[in-house]
C-alpha positions in Angstrom: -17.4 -5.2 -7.7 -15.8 -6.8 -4.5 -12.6 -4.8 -3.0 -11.7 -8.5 -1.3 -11.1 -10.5 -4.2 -7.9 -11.9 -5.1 -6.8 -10.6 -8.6 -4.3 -13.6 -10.4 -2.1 -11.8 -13.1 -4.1 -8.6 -12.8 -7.0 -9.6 -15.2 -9.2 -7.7 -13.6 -9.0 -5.3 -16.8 -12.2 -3.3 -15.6 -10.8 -2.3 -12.0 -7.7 -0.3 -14.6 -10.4 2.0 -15.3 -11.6 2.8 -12.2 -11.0 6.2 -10.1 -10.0 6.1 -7.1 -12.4 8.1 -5.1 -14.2 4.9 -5.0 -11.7 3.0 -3.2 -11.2 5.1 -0.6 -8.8 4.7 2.8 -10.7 6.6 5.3 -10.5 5.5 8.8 -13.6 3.7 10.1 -15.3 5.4 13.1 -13.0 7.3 15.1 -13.2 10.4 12.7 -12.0 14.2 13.5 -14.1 17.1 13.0 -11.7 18.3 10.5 -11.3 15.0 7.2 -8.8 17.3 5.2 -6.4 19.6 5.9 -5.5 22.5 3.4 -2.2 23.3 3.0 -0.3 25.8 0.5 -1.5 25.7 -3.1 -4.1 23.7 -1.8 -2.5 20.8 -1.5 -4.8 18.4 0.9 -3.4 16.1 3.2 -5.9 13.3 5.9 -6.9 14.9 8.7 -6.5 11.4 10.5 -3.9 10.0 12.6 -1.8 13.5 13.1 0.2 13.7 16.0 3.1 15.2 17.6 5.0 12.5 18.7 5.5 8.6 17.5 3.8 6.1 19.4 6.8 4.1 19.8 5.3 1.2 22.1 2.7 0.7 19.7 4.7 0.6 16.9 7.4 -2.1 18.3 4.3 -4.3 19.0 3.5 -3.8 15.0 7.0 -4.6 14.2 6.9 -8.3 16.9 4.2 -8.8 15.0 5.4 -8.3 11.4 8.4 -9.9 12.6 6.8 -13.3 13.7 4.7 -13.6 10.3 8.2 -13.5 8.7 9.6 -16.1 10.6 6.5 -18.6 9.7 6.4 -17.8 6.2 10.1 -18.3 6.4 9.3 -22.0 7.6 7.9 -22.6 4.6 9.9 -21.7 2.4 8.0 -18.2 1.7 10.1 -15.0 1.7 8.2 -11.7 3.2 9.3 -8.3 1.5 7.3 -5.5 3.9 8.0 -2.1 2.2 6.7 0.8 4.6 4.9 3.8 2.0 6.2 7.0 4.0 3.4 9.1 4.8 2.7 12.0 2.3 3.4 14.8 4.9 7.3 13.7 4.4 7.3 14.6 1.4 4.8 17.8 1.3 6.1 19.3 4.4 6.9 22.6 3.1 3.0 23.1 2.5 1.8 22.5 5.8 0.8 25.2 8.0 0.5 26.1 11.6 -0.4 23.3 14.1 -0.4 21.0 11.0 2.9 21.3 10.5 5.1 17.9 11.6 7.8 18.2 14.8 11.0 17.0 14.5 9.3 13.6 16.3 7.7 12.7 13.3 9.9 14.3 10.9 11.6 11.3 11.9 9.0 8.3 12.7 9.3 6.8 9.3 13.3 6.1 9.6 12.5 4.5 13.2 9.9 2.2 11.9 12.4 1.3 8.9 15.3 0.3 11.3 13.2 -1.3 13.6 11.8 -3.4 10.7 15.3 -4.1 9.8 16.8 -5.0 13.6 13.7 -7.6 13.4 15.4 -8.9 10.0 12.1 -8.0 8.1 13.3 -7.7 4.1 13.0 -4.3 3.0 14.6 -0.9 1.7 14.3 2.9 2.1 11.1 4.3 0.4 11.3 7.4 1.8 15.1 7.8 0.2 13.7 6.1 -2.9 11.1 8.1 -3.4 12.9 11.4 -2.6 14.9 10.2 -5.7 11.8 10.4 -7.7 10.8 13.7 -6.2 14.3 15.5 -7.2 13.7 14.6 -10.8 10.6 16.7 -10.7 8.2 14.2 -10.6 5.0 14.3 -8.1 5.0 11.1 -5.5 1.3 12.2 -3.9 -1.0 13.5 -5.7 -2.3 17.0 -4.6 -5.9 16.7 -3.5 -5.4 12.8 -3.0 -3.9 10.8 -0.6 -2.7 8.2 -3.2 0.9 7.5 -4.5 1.3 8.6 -8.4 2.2 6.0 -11.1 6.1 7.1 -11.3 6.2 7.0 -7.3 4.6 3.2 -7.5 7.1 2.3 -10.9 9.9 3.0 -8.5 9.1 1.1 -5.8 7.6 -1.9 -7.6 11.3 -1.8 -9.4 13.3 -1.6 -5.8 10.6 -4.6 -4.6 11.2 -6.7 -7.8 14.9 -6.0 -7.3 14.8 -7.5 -3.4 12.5 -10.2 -4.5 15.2 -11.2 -7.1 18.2 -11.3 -4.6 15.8 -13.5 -2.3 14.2 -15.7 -4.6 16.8 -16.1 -7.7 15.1 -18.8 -9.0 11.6 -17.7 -9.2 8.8 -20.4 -10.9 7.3 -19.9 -14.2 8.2 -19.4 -17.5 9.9 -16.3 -18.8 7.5 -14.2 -20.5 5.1 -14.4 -18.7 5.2 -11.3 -16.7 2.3 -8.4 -17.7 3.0 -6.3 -20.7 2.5 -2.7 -19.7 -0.3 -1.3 -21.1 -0.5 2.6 -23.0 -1.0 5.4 -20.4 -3.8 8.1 -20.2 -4.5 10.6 -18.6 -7.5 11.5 -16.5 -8.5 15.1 -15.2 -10.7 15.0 -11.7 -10.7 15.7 -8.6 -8.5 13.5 -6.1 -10.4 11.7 -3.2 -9.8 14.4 -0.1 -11.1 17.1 -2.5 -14.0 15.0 -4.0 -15.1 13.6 -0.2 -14.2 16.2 2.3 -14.1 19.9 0.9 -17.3 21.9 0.2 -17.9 23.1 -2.9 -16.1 26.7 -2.7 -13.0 24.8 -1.2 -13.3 22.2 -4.0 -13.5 24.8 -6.7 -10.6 26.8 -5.3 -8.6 23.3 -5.2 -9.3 22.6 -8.7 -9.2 19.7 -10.4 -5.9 17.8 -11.2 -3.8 14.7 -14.0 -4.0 11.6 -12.9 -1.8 9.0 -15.2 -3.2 5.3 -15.5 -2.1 2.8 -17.3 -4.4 0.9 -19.4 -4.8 -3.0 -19.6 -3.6 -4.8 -22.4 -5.0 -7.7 -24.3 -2.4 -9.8 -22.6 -4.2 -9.7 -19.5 -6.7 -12.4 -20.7 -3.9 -15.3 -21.4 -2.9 -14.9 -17.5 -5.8 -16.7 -16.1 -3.8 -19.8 -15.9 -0.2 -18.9 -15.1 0.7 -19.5 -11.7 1.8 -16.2 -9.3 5.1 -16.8 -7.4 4.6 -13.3 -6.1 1.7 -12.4 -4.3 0.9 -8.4 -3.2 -1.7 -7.8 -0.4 -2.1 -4.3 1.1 -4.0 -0.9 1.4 -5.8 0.6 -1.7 -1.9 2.1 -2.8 -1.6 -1.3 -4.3 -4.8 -1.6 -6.7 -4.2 -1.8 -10.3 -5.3 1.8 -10.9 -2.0 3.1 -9.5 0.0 0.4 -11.6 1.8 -1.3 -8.9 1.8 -4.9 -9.2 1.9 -4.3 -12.9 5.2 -3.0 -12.5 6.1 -5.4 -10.7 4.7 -8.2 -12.9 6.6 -6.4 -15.9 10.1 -6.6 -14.3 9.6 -9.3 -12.5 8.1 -11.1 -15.7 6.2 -13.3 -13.4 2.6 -12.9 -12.8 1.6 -11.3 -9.8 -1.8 -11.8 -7.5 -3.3 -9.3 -5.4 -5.7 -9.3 -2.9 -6.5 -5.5 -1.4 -8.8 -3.4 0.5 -9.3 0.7 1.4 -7.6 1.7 4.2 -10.2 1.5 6.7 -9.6 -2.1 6.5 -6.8 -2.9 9.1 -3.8 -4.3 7.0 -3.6 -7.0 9.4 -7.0 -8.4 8.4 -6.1 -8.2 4.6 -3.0 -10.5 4.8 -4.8 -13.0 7.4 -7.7 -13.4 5.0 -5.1 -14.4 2.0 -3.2 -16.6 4.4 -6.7 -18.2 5.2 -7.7 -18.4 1.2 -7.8 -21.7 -0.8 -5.9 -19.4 -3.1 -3.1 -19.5 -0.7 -3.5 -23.5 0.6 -3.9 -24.9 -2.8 -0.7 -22.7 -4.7 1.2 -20.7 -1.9 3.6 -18.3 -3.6 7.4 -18.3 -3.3 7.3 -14.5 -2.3 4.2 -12.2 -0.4 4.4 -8.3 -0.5 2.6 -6.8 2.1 2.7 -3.3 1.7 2.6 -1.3 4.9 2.0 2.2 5.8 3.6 5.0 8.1 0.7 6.7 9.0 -1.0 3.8 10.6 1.5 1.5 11.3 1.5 1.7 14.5 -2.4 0.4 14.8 -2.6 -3.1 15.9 -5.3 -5.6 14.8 -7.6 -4.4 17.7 -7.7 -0.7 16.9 -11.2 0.1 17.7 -12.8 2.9 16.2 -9.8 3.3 13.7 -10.5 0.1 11.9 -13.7 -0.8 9.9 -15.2 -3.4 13.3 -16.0 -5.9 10.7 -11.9 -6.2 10.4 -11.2 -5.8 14.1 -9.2 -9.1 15.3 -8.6 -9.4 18.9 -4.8 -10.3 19.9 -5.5 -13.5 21.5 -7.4 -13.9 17.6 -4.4 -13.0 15.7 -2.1 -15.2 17.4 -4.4 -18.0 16.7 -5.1 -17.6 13.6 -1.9 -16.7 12.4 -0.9 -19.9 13.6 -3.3 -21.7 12.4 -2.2 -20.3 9.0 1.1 -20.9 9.2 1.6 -23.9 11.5 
């Protein structure tokens, strides 16, 4: 099954089942020695893309970037919601050790990328405060040996993005019930993705094997073929149906929702372009477009070589033409 297809009402039933060792969000080429760093309790963290200080240049040329895609979607009457996913660190600092463990710097990168976002007027809200919510309740937001989001960390945020999608689009198309029913939810014992790709055996053994909570498809999937999305979600493999994002956000929103997403050696940039560039997009442009972005490699342009798969490198002179080509 292709990762690039675009997904209309999340029928897709047989990606639900899916684990997500297979979709994977390792950098490209530009790999350390060291793919997965073991902290306290094992808990696993990437090895990628640690550093000790915020590139801050970089990341203000993300944001003029972000920020001019907002402004020609605005144009036409298409409303950008850009939630940043803090990076898992944030959240797990407490079982880092030694030279892995974050400085005050980046302690504090994901609040400088989120007001940044917002000086640029680039909709969206506080995942890291969200999610801490989530996190004093008890509840996991990262799973251990995986560098994925849990279900109750994406229900949360696909609730605060239907939320801001509501306050900018009150009057979204469609026809009330037609929104995705949520489907029962099993669980699934297995190793997560850093522990199944990058430990040995011994260090995968003394890891162990942890719950992972999907949420099946329901019949209901099948009678959204023809519904038009108003929403459309395109991002990193955090938003693929196996974590239950845009079926969250299909059930609040009680639209349907399209996706288009790849792993995360895919530059983010590349993703969105190709949807912008879709028939998908030209023939029934949405009233609303998610793009979910990430802390740990936000600041990456659309050039990064060696960090980006090459077949999704795009040149900046590339970008700006194609984006505006796009969106005239």
């Amino acid at each position: 099954m292709k990762t690039d297809c675009f997904f209309h009402g999340l029928r897709r039933r047989t990606l639900l089942g899916l684990p997500a060792a297979l979709w994977l969000a390792t950098p490209a080429l530009a790999q350390p020695d060291i793919l997965a760093v073991i902290g306290k309790e094992h808990y696993l963290f990437p090895g990628w893309g640690t550093t000790d200080a915020p590139d801050w240049p970089a990341i203000d040329a993300s944001v003029a970037r972000v920020a001019e895609v907002r402004r020609r979607l605005a144009a036409r009457g298409i409303v950008l919601v850009a939630p940043v996913l803090p990076s898992k660190k944030l959240f797990y600092a407490d079982k880092l050790v030694g030279d892995d463990r974050l400085t005050p710097e980046m302690l504090g990168r994901y609040a400088g990328i989120r007001d940044r976002l917002a000086a640029a007027q680039v909709p969206g809200f506080d995942v890291e405060a969200l999610l801490r919510t989530v996190q004093a309740r008890g509840e996991a937001v990262y799973y251990r040996t995986d560098q994925h989001w849990t279900q109750a960390a994406a229900d949360a945020v696909a609730e605060a993005t239907a939320a801001l999608i509501r306050q900018l689009v009150p009057q979204l198309a469609g026809n009330p019930g037609t929104g995705m029913a949520l489907g029962t939810v099993a669980k699934e014992r297995r190793y997560g993705d850093l522990a199944e790709r990058f430990l040995t055996p011994e260090q995968r053994r003394a890891a162990g094997r942890e719950v992972f909570t999907v949420r099946r498809a329901t019949q209901q999937a099948g009678l959204l073929d023809s519904a038009r999305a108003p929403v459309h979600v395109t991002g990193n493999s955090m938003v693929q149906p196996y974590f239950g994002f845009p079926q969250k956000l299909s059930n609040v929103l009680d639209r349907p929702v399209s996706v288009n997403w790849k792993p995360g050696d895919v530059g983010f940039w590349v993703v969105l372009m190709e949807y912008l560039e879709s028939a998908a997009f030209r023939a029934e442009p949405p009233q609303a477009i998610v793009w979910q972005l990430f802390e740990p490699n936000f600041h990456l342009g659309p050039d990064a070589k060696g960090l980006w798969d090459s077949a999704s490198l795009i040149s900046e002179q590339d970008w700006s033409r194609r984006l505006a080509a796009a969106l005239p």
